[in-house]
C-alpha positions as CSV (number, residue, x, y, z in Angstrom):
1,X,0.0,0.0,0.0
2,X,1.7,3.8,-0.5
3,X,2.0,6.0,1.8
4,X,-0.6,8.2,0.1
5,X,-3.1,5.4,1.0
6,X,-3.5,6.0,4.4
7,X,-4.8,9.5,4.1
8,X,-8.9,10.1,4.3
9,X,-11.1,8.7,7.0
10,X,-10.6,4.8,8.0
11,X,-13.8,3.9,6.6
12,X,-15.2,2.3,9.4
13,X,-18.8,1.8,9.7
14,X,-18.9,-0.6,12.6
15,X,-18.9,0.0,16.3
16,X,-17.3,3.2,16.9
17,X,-14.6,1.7,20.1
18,X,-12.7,5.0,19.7
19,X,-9.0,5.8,20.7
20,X,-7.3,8.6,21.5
21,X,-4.2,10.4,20.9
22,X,-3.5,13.6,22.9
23,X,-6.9,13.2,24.4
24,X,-8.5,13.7,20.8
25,X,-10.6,11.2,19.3
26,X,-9.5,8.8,15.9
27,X,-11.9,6.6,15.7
28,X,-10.4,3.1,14.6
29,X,-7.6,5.0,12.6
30,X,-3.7,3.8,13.5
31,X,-2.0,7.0,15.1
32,X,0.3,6.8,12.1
33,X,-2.8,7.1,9.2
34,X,-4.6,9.8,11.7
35,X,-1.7,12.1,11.6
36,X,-1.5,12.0,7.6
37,X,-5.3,13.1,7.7
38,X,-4.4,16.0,10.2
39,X,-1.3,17.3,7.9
40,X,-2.9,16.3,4.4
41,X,0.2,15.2,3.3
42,X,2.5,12.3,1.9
43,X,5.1,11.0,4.3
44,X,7.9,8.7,3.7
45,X,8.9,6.2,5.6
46,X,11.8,8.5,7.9
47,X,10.0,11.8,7.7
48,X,9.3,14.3,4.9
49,X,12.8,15.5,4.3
50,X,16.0,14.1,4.1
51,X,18.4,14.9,7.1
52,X,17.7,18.8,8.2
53,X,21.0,19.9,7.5
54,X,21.7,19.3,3.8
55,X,23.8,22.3,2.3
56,X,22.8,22.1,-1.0
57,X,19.0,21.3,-2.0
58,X,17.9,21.4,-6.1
59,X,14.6,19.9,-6.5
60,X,12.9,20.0,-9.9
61,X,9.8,21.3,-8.4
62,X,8.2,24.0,-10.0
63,X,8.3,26.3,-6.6
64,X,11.8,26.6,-7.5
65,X,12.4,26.8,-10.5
66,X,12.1,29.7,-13.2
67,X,11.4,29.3,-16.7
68,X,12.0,30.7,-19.9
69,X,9.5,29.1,-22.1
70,X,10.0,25.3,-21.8
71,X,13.7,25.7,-20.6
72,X,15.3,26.3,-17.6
73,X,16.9,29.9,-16.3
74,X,17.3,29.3,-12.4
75,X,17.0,26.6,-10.1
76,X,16.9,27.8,-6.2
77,X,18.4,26.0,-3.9
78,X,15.9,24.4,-1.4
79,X,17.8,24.4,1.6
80,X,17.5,28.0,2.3
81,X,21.7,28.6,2.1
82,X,21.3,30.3,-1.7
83,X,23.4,28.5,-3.4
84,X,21.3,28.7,-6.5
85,X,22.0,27.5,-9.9
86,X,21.9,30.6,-12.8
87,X,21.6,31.0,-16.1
88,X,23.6,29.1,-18.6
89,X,22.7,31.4,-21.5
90,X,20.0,30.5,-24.2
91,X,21.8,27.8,-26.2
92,X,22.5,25.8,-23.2
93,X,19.3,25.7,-21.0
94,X,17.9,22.2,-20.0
95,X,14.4,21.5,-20.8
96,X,11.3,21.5,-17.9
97,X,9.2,18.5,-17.9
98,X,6.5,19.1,-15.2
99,X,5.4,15.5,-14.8
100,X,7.7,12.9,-15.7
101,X,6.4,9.4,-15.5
102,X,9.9,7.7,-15.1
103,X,10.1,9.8,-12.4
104,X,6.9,8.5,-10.4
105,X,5.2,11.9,-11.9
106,X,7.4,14.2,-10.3
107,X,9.0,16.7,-12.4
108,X,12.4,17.1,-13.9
109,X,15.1,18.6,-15.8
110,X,16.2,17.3,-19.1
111,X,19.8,17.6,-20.0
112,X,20.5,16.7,-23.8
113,X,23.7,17.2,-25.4
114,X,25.3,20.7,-24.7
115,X,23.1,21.4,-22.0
116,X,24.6,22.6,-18.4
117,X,24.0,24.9,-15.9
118,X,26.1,26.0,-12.7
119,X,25.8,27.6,-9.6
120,X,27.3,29.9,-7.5
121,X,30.4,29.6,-5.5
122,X,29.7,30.2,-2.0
123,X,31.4,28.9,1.4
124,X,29.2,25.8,2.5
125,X,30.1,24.1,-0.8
126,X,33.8,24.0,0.4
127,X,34.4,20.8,2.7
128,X,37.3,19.6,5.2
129,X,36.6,16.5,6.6
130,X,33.9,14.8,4.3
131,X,31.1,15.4,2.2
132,X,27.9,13.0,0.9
133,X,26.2,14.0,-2.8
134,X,22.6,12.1,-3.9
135,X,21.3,12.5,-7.4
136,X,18.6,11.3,-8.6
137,X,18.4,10.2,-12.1
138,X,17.5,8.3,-15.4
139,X,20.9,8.6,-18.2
140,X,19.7,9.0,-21.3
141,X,22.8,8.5,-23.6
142,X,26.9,9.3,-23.3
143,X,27.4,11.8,-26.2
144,X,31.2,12.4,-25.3
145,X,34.4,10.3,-24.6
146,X,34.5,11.6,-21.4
147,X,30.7,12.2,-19.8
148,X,30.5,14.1,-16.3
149,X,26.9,14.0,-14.8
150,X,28.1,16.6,-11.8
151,X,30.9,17.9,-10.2
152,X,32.8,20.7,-8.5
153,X,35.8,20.4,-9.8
154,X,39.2,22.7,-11.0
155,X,38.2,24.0,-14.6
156,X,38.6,20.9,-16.6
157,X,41.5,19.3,-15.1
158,X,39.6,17.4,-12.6
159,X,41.8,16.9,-9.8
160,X,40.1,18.9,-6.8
161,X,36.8,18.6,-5.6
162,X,34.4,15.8,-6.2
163,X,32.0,14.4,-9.2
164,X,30.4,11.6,-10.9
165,X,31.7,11.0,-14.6
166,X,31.4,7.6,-17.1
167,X,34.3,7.2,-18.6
168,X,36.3,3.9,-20.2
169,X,33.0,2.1,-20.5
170,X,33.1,2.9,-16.5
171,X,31.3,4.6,-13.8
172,X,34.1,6.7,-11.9
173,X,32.3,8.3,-8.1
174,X,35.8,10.3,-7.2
175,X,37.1,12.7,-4.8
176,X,40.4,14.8,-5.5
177,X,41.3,13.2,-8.6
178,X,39.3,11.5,-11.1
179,X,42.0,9.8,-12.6
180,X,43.6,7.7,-9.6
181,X,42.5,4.5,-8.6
182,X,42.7,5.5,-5.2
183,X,41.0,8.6,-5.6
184,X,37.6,7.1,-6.8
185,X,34.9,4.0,-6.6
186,X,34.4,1.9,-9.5
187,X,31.1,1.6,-10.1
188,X,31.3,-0.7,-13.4
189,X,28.9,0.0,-16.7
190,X,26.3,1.0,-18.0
191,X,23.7,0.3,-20.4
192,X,20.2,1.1,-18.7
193,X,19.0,4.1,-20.1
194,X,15.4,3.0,-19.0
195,X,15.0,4.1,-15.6
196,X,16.0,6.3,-12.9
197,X,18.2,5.9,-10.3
198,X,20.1,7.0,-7.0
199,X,23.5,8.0,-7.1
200,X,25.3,8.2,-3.9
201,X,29.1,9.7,-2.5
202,X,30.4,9.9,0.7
203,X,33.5,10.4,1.8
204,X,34.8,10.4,5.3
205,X,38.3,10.4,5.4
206,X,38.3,6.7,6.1
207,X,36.7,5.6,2.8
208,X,35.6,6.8,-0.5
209,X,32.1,5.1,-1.2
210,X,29.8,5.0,-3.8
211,X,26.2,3.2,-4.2
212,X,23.7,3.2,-7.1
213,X,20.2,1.9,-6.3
214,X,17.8,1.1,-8.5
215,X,16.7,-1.5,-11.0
216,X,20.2,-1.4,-12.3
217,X,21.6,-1.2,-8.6
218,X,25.0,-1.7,-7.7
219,X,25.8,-1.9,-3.8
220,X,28.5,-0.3,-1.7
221,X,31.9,0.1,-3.0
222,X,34.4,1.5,-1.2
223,X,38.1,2.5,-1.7
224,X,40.5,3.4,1.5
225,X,41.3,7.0,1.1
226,X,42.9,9.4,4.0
227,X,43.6,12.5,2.7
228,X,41.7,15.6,3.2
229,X,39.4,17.3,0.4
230,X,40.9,19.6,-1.7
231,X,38.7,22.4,-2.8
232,X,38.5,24.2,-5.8
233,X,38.8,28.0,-6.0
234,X,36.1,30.2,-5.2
235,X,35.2,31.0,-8.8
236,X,33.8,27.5,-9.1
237,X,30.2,26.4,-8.3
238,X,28.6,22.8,-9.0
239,X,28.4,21.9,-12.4
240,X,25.4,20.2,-14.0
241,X,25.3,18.4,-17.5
242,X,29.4,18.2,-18.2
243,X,32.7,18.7,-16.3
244,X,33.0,22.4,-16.8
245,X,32.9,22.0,-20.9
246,X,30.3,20.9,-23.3
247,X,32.7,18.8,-24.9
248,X,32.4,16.5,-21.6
249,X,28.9,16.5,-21.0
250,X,26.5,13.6,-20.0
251,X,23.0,13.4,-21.5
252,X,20.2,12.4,-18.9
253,X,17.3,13.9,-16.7
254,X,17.4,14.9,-12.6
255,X,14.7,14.8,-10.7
256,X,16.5,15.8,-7.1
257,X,20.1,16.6,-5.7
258,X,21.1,17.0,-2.4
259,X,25.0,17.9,-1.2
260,X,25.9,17.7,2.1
261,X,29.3,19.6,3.1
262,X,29.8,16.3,5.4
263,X,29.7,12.7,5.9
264,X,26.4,12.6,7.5
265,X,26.3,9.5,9.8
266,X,24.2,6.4,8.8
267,X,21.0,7.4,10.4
268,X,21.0,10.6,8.5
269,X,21.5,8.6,5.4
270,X,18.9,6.3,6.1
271,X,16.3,9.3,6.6
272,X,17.7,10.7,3.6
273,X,17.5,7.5,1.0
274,X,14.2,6.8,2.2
275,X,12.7,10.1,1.5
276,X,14.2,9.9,-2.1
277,X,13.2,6.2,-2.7
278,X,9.7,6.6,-1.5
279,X,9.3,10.1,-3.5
280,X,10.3,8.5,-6.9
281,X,9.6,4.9,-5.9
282,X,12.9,3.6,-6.1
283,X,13.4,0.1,-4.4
């Protein structure tokens, strides 16, 4: 049954033994399916949000986005810190899709080939002892040699910072350096270009770790790293759609992201990866 479900009245039509929660009557309704009548509201299974303290928050809803005709110009950041995403220019705005049935319904933002857009630099994007990046989305096609989904990264050499990039028939989650084995997670290849799925980073200064779930799921990988994040400059936001070129760009659609400046602890990412798999029913 989903979550939505369990809103409206229990339908009961038989002796009314009533309960009560905070001295208020419910009828026969659990204390779980009352309180989603009270709020009118969907809940997943760990709450409504991911973990309160995500840094960076883009979510293909339309309350923040603004559009130029079918396409793109700014994407707000949700979390309230205003790292917001501007405008590319014209030629390279994404396209809106307000409900997108590979993505349970939900809206989002089509990146096809040349498309990219970039936010701001500010402070909370910069990280010392960790960090943890969740994307959620369906790849449509690799129309470059090298194909960078996101990153924050140094210009287009790639070795500061973090991203996600398919490369040498290869999936490549890094930190630091995309390039070094020890630098990255191999997440293997790729040929589902069907549905959507969640991408995950963390890094923790213990481990680099990467996991993709999804119908095409691939669990935890993890490669021993130590050394501390290196940032880019300060003239360098997070890049969607390529690694800081179009001639390394990544064609596909996103539905969500969410960057933490941290490696949030496990029951953070629980809360987290439950919200986004019950929003976009994502096993």
């Amino acid at each position: 049954m989903g979550l939505s479900n369990l809103k409206g009245n229990g339908g009961y039509i038989g002796i009314d033994n009533r309960n009560q929660v905070n001295s208020r009557l419910v009828g026969s309704m659990s204390i779980r399916k009352y309180y989603l009548e009270r709020v009118d509201d969907e809940l997943p299974v760990y709450g409504k949000s991911p973990s309160g303290d995500v840094t960076v928050w883009y979510d293909a809803d339309s309350n923040y986005v603004t559009l130029n005709g079918n396409n793109v110009e700014l994407l707000q950041d949700r979390s309230g810190n205003g790292v917001n995403v501007n405008d590319p220019g014209s030629s390279n705005r994404p396209v809106y899709i307000e409900s997108d049935s590979d993505f349970n319904g939900k809206p989002s933002i089509l990146f096809d080939t040349n498309d990219f857009m970039e936010s701001i630099y500010d402070s909370n994007l910069d990280v010392t002892d960790g960090l943890t990046v969740y994307a959620v989305v369906k790849i449509n096609s690799f129309p470059s040699t090298y194909n960078m989904l996101l990153t924050r990264s140094n210009g287009t050499s790639w070795t500061e910072g973090w991203g996600f990039l398919y490369y040498a028939n290869n999936w490549r989650f890094w930190v630091n350096n995309y390039n070094f084995t020890n630098t990255r997670v191999d997440m293997g290849s790729w040929s589902d270009f069907s549905n959507h799925h969640i991408f995950k980073l963390r890094y923790d200064k213990v481990n680099i770790s990467g996991e993709i779930f999804g119908s095409s799921s691939v669990s935890e990988v993890t490669t021993q790293y130590t050394t501390n994040p290196s940032n880019p400059s300060n003239t360098e936001g997070i890049r969607i759609g390529d690694g800081n070129s179009t001639s390394y760009d990544c064609n596909f659609k996103i539905a969500e992201f969410l960057f933490y400046n941290k490696a949030i602890n496990s029951s953070e990412q629980s809360q987290t990866e439950e919200y986004l798999k019950n929003k976009y029913n994502i096993n």
